[in-house]
N, C-alpha and C positions, 0 to 999 in steps of 0.2 A: 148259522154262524154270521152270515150279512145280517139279517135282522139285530143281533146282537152287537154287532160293530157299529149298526147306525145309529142305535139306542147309545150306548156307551159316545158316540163322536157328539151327540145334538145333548146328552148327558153334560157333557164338559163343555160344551157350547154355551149351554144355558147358564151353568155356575162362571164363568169366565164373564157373561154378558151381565149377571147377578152383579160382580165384584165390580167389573168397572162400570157401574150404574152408580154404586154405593163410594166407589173412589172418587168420582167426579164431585159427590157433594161434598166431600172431606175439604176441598179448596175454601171454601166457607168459612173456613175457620181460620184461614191465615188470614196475621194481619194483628193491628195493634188492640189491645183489650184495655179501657183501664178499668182497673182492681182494687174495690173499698179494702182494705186490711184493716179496720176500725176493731180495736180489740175487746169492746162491748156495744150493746147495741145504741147506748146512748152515748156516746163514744164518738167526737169528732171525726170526720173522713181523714181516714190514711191510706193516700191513692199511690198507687206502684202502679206499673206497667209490664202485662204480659204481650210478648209478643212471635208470636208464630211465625217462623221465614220459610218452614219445608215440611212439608209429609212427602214419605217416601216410604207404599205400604202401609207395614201399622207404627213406624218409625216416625217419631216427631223431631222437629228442632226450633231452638229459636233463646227466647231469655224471658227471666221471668225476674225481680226487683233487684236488677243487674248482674244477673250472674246467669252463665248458658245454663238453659236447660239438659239434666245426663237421665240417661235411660228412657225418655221418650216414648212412650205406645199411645196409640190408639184404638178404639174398640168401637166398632159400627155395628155390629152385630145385634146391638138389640135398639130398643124404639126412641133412641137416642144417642149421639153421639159422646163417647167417655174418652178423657186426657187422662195418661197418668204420667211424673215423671222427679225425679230429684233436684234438688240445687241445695249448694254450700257454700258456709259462710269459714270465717274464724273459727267458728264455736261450735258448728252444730251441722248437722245433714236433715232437710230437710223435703217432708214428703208428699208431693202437692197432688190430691184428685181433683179432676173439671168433670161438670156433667155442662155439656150446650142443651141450654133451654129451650130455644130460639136460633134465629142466624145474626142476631143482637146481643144476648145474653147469656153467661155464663152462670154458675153455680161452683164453689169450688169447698176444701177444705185442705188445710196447711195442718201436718202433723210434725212436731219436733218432739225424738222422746229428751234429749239431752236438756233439752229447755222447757219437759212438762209444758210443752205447749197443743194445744188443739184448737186449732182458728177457723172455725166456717165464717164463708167471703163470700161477695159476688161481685160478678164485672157486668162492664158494656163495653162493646164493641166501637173504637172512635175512627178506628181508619180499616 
């Protein structure tokens, strides 16, 4: 029964010391991003501003081409860091995935069904 309590105690030890290894690098990602939106590839720069103020968990926050970010997650889980989260306009709810490339560069894609839109983007990180 000790042997099993100690298994089970150094168990949750090590997943506990896993998580906040993997939480510490999530701060990385706060901070201001800017964001090509160029809506074809030959397509003049249309630069927005994403910008992260908190993780809390897999909870995100912050704004993304002027409007807070809702629903917020993150996902560290696998060999890369993943954002996902909402933001609205007038018109339309839009559905924004980040993959961090880098501790510089993002990856993203903006889904709007209202406005038949599917926008793959990428950022850099400025501040």
């Amino acid at each position: 029964m000790k042997n099993l309590f100690v298994t089970v105690v150094l168990t949750a030890f090590s997943l506990i010391t896993l998580h906040a290894q993997s939480v510490e690098n999530l701060p990385n990602i706060l901070g201001t991003w800017e964001v090509d939106l160029r809506p074809s590839p030959d397509s003049e720069p249309f630069i927005q501003y994403l910008v992260i103020t908190e993780i809390s968990g897999t909870s995100l926050k912050g704004t993304f081409y002027e409007s807070s970010l809702e629903d917020g997650l993150v996902n560290e889980k696998f060999d890369s860091v993943f954002l996902a989260f909402t933001t609205n306009d007038q018109s339309s709810t839009y559905y924004h995935f980040i993959k961090l490339i880098d501790g510089n560069r993002i990856e993203g894609l903006t889904y709007s069904r209202n406005r038949n839109l599917i926008q793959p983007w990428k950022g850099r990180r400025i501040e």
